[in-house]
N, C-alpha and C positions, 0 to 999 in steps of 0.2 A: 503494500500500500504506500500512501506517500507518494514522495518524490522518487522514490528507488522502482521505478518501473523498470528502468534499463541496465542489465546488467554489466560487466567489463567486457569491453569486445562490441558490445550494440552496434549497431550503426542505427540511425534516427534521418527517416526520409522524410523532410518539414512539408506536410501538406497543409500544414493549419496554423494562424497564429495564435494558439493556444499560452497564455502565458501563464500557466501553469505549469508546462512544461519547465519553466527555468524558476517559479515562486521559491523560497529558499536556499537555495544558492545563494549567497552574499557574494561572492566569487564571480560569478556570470554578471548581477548586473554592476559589479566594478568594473570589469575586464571592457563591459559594452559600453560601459559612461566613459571611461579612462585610459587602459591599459592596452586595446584592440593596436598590435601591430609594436610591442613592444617589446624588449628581450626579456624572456622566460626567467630566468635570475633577476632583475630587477625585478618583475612583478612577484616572484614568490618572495623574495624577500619584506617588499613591504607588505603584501597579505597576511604572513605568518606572523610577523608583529600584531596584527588587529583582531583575525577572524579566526573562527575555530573552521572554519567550514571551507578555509582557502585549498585544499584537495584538487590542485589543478589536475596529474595524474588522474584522479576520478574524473572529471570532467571530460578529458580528452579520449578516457574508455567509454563515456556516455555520447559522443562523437557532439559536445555539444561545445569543446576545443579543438583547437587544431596545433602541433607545436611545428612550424617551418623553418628550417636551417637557423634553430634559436629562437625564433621567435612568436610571440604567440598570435593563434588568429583566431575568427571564427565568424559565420556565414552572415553577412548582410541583414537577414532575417532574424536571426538569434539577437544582433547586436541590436537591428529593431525592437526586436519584443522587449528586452532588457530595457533599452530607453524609456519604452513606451510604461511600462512596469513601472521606474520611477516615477514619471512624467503624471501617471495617475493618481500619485499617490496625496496631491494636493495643485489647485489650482495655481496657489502661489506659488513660484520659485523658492520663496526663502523657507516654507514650510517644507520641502523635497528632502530626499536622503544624501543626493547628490544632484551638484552643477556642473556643467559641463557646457554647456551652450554659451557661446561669449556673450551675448546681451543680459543672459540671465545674471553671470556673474559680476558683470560692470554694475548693474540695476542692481545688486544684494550687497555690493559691496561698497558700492556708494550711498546708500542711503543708513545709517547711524543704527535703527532700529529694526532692522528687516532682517538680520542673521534670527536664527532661532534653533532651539535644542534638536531640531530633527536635522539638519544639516551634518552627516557623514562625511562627504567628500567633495573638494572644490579642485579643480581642475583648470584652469586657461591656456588654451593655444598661444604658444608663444610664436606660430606663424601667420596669427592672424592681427592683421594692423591693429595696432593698440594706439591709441590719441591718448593725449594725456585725458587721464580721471584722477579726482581730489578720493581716492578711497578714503573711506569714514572708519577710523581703527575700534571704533565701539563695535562696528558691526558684529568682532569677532567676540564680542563678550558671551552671548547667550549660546556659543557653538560650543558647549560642553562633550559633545560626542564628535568634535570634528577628528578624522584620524589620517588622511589623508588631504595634503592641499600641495 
């Protein structure tokens, strides 16, 4: 029952975007918000610091990762559902588990009171034009669970 549908070895043909499929996994929707295309040792490194459930290994037998010459990946679709999982989990940005979107996190970081205790993980593209922003360093007060930025 559960999430353990899939045993080591599975392969998983996505006809659905079920996101159930990836619900509990901490690990998937990290990878999908942040980590998607990154070297395998950097990203176990900072998951094992945080999560109990970072089991990339399991992932990669549930074919819901992929590890390519070091690094890790995984299907357009998955990384979808993962976002999109977040992305439900409150209308507001600063109520989410994780930011990753550059407007979201300009808008959450600039405004003094918009960080909040559900914030997990903040993320920024450093290849994406950054204009200067006056970030409001209160934001970071109420991010008591932030574990990754």
């Amino acid at each position: 029952g559960g999430n353990d549908w899939f045993g080591p070895g599975s392969r998983i043909i996505i006809t659905t975007r079920d996101k159930g499929l990836i619900i509990g996994y901490e690990a998937v929707l990290d990878i999908s918000c942040f980590f998607k295309g990154k070297r395998i040792e950097y990203v176990e490194e900072i998951l094992a610091e945080f999560s109990a459930t970072s089991n990339i290994e399991e992932l990669v037998n549930k074919s819901l990762l992929t590890v390519e010459h070091g690094y890790l990946n995984m299907h357009d679709i998955i990384q979808d559902m993962g976002r999109e999982v977040v992305r439900q989990e409150a209308p507001n940005p600063a109520k989410r588990s994780r930011l990753w979107f550059h407007q979201d996190v300009i808008d959450v970081l600039s405004a003094g009171d918009s960080g909040s205790d559900s914030i997990q993980g903040i993320m920024l593209d450093p290849s994406q034009h950054i204009k200067v922003v006056d970030w409001n360093g209160t934001a970071f007060e109420k991010m008591n669970r932030l574990r990754i930025l």
